[in-house]
PDB file of N, CA, C and O in Angstrom, chain B, residues numbered from 101:
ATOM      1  N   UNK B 101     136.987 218.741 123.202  1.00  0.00           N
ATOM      2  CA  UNK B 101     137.889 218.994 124.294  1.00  0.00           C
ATOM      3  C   UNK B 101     138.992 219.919 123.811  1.00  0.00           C
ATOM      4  O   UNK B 101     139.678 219.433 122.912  1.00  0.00           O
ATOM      5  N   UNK B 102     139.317 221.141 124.205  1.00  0.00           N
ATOM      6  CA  UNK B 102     140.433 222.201 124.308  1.00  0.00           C
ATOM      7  C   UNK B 102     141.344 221.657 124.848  1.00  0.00           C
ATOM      8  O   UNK B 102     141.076 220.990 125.847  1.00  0.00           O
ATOM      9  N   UNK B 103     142.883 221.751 124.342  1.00  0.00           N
ATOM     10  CA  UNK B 103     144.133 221.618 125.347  1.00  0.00           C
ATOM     11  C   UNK B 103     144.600 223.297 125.593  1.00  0.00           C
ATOM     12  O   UNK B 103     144.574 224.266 124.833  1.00  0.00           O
ATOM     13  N   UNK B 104     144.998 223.144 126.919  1.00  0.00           N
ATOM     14  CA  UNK B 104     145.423 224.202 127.775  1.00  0.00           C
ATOM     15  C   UNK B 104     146.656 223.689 128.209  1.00  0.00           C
ATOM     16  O   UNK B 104     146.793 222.519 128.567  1.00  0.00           O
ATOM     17  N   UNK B 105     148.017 224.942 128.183  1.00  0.00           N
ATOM     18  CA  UNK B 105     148.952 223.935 128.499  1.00  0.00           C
ATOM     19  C   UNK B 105     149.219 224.216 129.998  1.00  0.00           C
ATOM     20  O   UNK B 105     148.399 224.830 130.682  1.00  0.00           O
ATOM     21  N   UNK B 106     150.564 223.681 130.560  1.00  0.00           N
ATOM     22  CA  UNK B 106     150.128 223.469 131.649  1.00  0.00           C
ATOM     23  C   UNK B 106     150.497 224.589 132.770  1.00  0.00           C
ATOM     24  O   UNK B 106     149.957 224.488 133.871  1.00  0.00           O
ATOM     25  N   UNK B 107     151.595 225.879 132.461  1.00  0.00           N
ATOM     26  CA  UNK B 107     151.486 226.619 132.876  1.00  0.00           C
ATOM     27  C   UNK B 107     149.965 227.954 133.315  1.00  0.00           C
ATOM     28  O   UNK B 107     149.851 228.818 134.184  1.00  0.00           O
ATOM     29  N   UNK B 108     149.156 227.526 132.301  1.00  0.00           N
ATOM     30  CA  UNK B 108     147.633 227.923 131.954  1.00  0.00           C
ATOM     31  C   UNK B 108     146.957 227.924 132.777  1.00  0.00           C
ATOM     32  O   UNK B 108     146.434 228.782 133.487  1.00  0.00           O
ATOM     33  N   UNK B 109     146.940 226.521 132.675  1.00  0.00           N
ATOM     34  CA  UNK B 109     145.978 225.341 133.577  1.00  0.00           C
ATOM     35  C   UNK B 109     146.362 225.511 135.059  1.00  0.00           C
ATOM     36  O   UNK B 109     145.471 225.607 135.903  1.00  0.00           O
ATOM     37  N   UNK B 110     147.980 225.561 135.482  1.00  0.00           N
ATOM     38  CA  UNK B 110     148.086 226.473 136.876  1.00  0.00           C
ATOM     39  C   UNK B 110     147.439 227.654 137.323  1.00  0.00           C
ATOM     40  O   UNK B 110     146.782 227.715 138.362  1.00  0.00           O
ATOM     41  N   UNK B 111     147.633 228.618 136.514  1.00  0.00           N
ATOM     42  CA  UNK B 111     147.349 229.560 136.495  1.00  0.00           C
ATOM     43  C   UNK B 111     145.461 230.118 136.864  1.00  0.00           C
ATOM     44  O   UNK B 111     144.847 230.686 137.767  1.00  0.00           O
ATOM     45  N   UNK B 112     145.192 229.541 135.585  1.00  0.00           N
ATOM     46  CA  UNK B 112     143.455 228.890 135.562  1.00  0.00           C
ATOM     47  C   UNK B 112     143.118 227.830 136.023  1.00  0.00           C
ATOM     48  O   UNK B 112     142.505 226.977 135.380  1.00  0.00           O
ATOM     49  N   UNK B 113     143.466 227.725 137.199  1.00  0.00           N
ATOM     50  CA  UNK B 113     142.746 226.286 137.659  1.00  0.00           C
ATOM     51  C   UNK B 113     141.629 226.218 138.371  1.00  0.00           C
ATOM     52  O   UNK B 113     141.017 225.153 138.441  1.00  0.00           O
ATOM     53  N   UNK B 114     141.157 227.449 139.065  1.00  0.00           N
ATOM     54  CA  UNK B 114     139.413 227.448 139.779  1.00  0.00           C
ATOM     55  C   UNK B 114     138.796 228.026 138.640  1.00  0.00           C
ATOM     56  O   UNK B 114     137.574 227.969 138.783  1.00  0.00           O
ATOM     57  N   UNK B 115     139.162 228.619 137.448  1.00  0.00           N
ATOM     58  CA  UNK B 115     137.993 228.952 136.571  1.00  0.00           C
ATOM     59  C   UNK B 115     137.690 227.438 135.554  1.00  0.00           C
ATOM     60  O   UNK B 115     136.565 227.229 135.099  1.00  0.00           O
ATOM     61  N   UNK B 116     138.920 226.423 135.289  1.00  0.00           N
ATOM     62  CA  UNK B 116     139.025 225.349 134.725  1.00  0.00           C
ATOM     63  C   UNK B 116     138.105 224.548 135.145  1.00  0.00           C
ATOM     64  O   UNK B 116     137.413 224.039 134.263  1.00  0.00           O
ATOM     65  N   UNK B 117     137.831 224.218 136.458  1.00  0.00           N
ATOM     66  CA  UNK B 117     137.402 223.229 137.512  1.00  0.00           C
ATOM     67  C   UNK B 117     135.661 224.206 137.249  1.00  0.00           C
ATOM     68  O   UNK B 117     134.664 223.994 136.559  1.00  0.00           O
ATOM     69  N   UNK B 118     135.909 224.845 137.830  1.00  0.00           N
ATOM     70  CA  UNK B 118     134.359 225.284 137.454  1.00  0.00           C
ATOM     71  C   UNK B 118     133.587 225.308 135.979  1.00  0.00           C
ATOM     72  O   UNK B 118     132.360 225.355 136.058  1.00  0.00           O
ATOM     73  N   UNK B 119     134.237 225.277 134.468  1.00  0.00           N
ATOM     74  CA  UNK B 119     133.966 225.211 133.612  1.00  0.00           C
ATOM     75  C   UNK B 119     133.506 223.953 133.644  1.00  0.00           C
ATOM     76  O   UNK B 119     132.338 223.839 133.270  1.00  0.00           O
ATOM     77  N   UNK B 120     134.378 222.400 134.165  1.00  0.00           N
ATOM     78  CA  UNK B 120     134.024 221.077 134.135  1.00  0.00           C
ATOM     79  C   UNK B 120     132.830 220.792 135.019  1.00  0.00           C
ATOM     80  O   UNK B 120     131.948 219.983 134.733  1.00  0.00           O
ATOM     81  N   UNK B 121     132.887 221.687 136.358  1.00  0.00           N
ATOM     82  CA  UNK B 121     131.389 221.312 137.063  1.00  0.00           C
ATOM     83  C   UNK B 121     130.293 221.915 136.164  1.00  0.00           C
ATOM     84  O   UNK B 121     129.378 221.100 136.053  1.00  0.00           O
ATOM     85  N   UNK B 122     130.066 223.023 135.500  1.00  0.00           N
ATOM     86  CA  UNK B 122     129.124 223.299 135.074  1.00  0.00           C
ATOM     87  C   UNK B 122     129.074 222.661 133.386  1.00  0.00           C
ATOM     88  O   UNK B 122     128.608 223.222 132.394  1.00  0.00           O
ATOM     89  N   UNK B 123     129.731 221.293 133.487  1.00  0.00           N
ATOM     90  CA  UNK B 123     129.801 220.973 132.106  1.00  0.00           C
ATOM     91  C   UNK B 123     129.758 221.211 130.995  1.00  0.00           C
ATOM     92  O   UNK B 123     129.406 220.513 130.045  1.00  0.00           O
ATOM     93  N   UNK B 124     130.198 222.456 131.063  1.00  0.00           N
ATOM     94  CA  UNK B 124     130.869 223.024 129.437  1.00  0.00           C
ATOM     95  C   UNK B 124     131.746 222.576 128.803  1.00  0.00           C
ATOM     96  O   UNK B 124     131.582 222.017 127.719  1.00  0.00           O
ATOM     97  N   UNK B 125     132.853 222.747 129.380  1.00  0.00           N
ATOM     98  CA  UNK B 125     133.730 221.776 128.357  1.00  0.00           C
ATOM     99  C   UNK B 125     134.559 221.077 129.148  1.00  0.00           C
ATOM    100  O   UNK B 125     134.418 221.135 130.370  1.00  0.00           O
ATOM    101  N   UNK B 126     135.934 220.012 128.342  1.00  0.00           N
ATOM    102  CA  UNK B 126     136.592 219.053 129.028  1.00  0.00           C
ATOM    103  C   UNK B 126     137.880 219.695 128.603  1.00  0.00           C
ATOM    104  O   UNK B 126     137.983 220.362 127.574  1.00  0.00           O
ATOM    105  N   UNK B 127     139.166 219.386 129.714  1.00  0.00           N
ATOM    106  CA  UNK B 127     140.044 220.043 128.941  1.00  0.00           C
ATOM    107  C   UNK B 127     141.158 218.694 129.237  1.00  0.00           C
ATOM    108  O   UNK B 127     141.056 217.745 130.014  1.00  0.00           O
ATOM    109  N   UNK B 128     142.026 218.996 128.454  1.00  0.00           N
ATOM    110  CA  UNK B 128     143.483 217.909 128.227  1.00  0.00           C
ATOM    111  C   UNK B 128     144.215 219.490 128.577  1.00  0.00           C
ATOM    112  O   UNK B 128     143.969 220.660 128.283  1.00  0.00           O
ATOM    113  N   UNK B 129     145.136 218.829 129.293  1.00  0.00           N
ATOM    114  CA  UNK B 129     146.463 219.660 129.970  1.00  0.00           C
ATOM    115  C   UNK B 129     147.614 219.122 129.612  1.00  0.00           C
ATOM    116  O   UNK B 129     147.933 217.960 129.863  1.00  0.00           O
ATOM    117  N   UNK B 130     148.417 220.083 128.900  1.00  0.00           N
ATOM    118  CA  UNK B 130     149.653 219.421 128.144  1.00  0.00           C
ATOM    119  C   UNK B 130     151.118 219.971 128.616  1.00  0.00           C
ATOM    120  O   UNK B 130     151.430 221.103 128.986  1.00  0.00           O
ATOM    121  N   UNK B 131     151.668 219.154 128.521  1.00  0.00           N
ATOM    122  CA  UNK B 131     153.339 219.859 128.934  1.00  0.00           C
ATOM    123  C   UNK B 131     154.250 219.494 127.720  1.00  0.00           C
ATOM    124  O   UNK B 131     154.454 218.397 127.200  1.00  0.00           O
ATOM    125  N   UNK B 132     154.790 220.868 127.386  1.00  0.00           N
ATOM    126  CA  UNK B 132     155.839 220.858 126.066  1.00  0.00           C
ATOM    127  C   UNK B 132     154.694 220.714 124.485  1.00  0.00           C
ATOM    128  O   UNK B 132     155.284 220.657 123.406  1.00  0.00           O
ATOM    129  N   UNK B 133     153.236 220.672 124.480  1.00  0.00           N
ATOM    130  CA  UNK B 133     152.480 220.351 123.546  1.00  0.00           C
ATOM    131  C   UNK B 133     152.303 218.873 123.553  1.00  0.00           C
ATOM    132  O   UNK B 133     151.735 218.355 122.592  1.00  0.00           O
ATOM    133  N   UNK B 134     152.693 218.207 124.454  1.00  0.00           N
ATOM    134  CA  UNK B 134     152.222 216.977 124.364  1.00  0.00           C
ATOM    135  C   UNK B 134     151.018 216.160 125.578  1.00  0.00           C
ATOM    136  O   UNK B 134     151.758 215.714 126.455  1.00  0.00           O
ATOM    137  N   UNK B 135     149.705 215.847 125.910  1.00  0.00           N
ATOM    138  CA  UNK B 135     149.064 215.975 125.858  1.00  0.00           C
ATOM    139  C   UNK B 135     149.508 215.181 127.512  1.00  0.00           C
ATOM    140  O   UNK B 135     150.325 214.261 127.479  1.00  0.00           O
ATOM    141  N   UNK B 136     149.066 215.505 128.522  1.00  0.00           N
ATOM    142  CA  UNK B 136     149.553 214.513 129.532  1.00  0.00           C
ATOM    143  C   UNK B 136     148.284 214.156 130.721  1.00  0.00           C
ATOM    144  O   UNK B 136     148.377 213.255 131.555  1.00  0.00           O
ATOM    145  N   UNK B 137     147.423 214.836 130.611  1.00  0.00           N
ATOM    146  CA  UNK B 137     146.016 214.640 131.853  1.00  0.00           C
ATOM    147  C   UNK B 137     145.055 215.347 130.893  1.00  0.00           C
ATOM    148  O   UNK B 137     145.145 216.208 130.018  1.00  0.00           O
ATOM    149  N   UNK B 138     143.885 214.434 131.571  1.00  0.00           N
ATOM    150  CA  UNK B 138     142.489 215.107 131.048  1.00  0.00           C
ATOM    151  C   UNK B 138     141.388 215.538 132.510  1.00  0.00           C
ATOM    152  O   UNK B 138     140.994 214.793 133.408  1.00  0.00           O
ATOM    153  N   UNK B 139     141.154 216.852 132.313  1.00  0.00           N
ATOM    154  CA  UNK B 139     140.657 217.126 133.268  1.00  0.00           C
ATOM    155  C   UNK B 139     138.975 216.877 132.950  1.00  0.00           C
ATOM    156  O   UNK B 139     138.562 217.227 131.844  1.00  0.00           O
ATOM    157  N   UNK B 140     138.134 216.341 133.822  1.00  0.00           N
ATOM    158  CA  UNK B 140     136.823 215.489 133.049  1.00  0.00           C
ATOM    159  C   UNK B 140     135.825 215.890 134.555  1.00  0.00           C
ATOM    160  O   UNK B 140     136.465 215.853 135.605  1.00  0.00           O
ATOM    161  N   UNK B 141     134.840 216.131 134.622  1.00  0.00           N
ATOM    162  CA  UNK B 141     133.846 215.583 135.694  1.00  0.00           C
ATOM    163  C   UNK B 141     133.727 214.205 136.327  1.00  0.00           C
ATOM    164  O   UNK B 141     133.758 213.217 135.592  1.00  0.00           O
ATOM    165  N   UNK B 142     133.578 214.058 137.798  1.00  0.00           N
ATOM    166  CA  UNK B 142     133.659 213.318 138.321  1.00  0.00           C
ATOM    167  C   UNK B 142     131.810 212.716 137.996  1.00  0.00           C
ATOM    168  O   UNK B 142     130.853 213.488 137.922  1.00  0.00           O
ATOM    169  N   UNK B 143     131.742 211.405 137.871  1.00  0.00           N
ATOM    170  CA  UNK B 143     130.763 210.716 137.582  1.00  0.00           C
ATOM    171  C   UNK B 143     130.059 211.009 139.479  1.00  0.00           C
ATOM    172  O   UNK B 143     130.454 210.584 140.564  1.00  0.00           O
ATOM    173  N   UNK B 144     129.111 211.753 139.155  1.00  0.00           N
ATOM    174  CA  UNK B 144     127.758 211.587 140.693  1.00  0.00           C
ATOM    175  C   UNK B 144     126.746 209.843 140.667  1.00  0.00           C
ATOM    176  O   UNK B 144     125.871 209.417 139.912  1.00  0.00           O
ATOM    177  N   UNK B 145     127.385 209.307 141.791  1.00  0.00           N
ATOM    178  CA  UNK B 145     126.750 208.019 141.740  1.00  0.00           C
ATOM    179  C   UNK B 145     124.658 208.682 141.975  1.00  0.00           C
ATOM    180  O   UNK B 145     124.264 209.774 142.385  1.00  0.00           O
ATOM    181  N   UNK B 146     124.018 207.735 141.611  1.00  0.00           N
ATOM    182  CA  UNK B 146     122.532 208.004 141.125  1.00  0.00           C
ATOM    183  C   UNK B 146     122.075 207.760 142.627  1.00  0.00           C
ATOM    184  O   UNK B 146     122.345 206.808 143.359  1.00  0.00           O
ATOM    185  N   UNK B 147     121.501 208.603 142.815  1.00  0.00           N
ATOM    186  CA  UNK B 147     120.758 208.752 143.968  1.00  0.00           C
ATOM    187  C   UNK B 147     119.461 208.058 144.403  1.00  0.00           C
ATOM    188  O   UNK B 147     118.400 208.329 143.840  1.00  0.00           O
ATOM    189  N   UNK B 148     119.523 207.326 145.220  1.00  0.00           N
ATOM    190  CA  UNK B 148     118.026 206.627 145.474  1.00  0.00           C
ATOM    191  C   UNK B 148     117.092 206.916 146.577  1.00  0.00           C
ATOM    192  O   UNK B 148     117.362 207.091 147.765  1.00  0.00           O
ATOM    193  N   UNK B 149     116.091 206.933 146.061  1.00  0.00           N
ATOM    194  CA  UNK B 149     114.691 208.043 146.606  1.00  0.00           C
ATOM    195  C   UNK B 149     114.687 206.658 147.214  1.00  0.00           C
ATOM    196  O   UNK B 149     114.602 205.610 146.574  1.00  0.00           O
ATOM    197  N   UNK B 150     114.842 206.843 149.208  1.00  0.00           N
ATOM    198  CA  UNK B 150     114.084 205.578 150.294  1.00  0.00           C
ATOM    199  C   UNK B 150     112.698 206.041 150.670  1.00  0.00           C
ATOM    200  O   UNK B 150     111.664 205.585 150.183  1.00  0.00           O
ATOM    201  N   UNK B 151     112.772 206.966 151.558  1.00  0.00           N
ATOM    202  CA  UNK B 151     111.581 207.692 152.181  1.00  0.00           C
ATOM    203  C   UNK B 151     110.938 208.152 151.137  1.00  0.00           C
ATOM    204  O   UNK B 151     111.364 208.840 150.209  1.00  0.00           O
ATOM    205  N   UNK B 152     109.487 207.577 151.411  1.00  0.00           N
ATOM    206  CA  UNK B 152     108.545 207.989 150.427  1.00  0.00           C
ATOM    207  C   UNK B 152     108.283 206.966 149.488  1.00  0.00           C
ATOM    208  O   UNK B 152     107.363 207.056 148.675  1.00  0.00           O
ATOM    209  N   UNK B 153     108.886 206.204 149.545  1.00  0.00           N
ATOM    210  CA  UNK B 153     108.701 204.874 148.068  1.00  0.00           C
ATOM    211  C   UNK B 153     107.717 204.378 147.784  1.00  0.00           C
ATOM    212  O   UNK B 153     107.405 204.213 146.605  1.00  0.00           O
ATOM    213  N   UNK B 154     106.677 203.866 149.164  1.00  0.00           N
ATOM    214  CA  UNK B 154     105.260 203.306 149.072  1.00  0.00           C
ATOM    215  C   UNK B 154     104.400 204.773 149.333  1.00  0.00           C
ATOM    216  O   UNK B 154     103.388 204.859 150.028  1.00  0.00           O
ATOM    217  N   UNK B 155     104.918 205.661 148.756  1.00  0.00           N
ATOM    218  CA  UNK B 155     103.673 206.825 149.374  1.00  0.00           C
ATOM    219  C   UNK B 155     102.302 206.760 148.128  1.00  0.00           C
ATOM    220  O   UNK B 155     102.382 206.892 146.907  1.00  0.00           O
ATOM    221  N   UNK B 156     101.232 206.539 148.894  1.00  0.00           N
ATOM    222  CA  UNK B 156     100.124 206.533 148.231  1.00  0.00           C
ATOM    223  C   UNK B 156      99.692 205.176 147.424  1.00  0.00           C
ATOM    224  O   UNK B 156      98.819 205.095 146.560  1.00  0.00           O
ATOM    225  N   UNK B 157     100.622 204.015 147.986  1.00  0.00           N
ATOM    226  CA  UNK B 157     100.653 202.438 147.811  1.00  0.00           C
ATOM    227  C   UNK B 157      98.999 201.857 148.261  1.00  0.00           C
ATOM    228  O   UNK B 157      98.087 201.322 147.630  1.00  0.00           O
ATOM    229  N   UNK B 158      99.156 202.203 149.406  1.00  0.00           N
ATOM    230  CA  UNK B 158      98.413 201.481 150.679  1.00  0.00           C
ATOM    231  C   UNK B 158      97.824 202.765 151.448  1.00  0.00           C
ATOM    232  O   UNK B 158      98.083 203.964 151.544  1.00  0.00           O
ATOM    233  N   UNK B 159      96.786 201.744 151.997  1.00  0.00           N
ATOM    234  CA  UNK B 159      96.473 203.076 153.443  1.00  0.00           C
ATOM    235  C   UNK B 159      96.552 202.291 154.448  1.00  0.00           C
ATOM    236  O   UNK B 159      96.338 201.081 154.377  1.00  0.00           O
ATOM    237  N   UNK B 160      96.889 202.947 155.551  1.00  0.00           N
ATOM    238  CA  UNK B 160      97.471 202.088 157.042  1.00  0.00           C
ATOM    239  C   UNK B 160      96.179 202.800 157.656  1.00  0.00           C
ATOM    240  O   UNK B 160      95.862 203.989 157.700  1.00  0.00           O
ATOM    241  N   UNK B 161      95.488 201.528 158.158  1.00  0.00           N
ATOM    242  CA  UNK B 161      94.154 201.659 159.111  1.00  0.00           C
ATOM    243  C   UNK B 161      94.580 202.425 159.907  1.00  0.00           C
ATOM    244  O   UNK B 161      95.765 202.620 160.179  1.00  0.00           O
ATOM    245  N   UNK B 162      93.101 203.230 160.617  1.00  0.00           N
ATOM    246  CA  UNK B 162      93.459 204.059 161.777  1.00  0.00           C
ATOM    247  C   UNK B 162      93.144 203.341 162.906  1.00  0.00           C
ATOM    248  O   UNK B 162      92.529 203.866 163.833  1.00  0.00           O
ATOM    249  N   UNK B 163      93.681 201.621 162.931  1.00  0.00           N
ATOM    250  CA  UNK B 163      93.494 200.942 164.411  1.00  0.00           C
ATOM    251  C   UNK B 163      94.936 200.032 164.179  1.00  0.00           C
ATOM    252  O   UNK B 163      95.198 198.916 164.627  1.00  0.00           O
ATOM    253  N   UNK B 164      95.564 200.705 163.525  1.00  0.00           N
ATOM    254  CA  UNK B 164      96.965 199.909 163.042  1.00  0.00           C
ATOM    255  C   UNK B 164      97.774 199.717 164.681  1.00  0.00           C
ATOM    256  O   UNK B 164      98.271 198.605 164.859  1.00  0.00           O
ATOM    257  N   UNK B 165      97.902 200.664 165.757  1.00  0.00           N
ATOM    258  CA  UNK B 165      98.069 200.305 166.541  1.00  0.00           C
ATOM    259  C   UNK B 165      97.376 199.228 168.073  1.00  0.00           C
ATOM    260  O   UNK B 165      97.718 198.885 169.205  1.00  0.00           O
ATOM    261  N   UNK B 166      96.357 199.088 167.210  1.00  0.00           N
ATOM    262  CA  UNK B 166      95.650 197.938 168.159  1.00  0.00           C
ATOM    263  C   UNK B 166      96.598 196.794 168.991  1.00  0.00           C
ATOM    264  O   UNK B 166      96.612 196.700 170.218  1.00  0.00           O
ATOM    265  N   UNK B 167      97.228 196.116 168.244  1.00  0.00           N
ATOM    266  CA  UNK B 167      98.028 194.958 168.887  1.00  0.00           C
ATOM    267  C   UNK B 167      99.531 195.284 169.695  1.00  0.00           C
ATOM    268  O   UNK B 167     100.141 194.536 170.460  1.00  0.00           O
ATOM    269  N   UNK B 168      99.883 196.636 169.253  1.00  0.00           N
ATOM    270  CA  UNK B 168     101.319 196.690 169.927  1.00  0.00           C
ATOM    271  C   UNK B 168     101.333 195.929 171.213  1.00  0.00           C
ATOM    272  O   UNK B 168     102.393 195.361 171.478  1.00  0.00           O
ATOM    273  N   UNK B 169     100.438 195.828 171.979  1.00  0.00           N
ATOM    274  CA  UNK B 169     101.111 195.556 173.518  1.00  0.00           C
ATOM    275  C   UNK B 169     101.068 193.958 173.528  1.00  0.00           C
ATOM    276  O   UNK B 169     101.924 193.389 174.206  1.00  0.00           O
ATOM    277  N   UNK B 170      99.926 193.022 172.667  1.00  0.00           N
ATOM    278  CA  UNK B 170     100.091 191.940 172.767  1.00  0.00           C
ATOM    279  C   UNK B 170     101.475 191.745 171.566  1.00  0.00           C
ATOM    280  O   UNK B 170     101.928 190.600 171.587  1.00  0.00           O
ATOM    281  N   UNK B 171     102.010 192.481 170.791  1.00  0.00           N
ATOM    282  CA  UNK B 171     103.146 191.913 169.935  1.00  0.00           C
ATOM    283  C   UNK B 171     104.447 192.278 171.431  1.00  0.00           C
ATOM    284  O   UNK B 171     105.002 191.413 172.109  1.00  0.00           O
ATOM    285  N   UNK B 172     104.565 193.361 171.523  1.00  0.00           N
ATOM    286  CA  UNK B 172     105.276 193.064 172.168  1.00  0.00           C
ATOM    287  C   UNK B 172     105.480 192.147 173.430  1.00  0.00           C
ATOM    288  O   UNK B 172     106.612 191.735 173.685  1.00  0.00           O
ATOM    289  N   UNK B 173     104.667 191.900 174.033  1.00  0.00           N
ATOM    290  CA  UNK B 173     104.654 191.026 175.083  1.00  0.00           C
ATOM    291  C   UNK B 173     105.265 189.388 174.457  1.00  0.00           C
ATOM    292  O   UNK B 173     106.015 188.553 174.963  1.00  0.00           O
ATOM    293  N   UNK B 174     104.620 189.441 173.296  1.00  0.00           N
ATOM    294  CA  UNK B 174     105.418 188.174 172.560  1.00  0.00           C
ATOM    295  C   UNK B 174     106.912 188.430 172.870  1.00  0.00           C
ATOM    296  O   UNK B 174     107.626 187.745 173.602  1.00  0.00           O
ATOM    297  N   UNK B 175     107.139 189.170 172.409  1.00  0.00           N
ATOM    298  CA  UNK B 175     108.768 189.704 172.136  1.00  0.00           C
ATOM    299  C   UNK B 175     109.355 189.482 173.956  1.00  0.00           C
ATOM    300  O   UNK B 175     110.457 189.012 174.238  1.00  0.00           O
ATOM    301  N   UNK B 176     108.904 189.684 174.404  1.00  0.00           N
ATOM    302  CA  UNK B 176     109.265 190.156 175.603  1.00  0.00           C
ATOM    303  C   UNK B 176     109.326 188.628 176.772  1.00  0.00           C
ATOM    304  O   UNK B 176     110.210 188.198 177.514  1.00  0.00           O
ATOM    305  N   UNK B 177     108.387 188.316 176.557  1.00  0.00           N
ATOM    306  CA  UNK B 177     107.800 187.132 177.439  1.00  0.00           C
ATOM    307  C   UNK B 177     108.185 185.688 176.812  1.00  0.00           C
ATOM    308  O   UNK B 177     108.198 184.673 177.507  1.00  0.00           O
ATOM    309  N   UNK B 178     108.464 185.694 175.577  1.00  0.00           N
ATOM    310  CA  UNK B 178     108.894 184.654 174.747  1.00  0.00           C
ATOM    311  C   UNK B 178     107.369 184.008 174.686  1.00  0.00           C
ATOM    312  O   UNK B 178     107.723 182.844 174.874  1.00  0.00           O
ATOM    313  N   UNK B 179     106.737 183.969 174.631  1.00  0.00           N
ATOM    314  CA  UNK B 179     105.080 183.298 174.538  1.00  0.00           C
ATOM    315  C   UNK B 179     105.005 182.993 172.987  1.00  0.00           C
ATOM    316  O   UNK B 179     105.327 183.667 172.009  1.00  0.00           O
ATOM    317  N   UNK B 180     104.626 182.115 173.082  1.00  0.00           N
ATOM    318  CA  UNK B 180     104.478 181.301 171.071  1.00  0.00           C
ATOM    319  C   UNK B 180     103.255 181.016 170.951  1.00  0.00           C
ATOM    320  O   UNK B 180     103.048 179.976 170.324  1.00  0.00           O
ATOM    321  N   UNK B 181     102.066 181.741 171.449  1.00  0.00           N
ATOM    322  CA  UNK B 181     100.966 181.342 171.328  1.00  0.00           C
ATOM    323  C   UNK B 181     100.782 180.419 169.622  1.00  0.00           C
ATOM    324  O   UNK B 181      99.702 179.924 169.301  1.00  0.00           O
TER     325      UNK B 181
END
């Protein structure tokens, strides 16, 4: 990590910020030489793959829609066969 002091770091502050997104380096920003913020990348929470999760799990029959009208009629009619 480089310290930059802090008139600098004003000065350079969209080339600073872009050095940390493209994770090159980290910098400490100092006032008077004494060391007072660290400028760091923000942690990206991990992304989770939904769609697609069971792809190529299972195969869904091509009569998978057979029952819709008697399920729903359950739903509908309250019937508990």
């Amino acid at each position: 990590m480089t310290q930059v002091n802090m008139l600098e770091a004003k000065t350079n502050l969209s080339r600073l910020v872009e050095a940390i997104e493209q994770e090159i380096e980290r910098k400490i920003i100092a006032r008077n030489g004494q060391a007072v913020a660290k400028l760091v990348p923000i942690e990206k929470p991990a992304v989770e793959q939904r769609i697609g999760v069971a792809k190529g799990k299972f195969v869904v029959p091509d009569d998978i829609d057979r029952s819709n009208e008697d399920i729903a009629e359950l739903f509908f009619t309250g019937d508990k066969r």
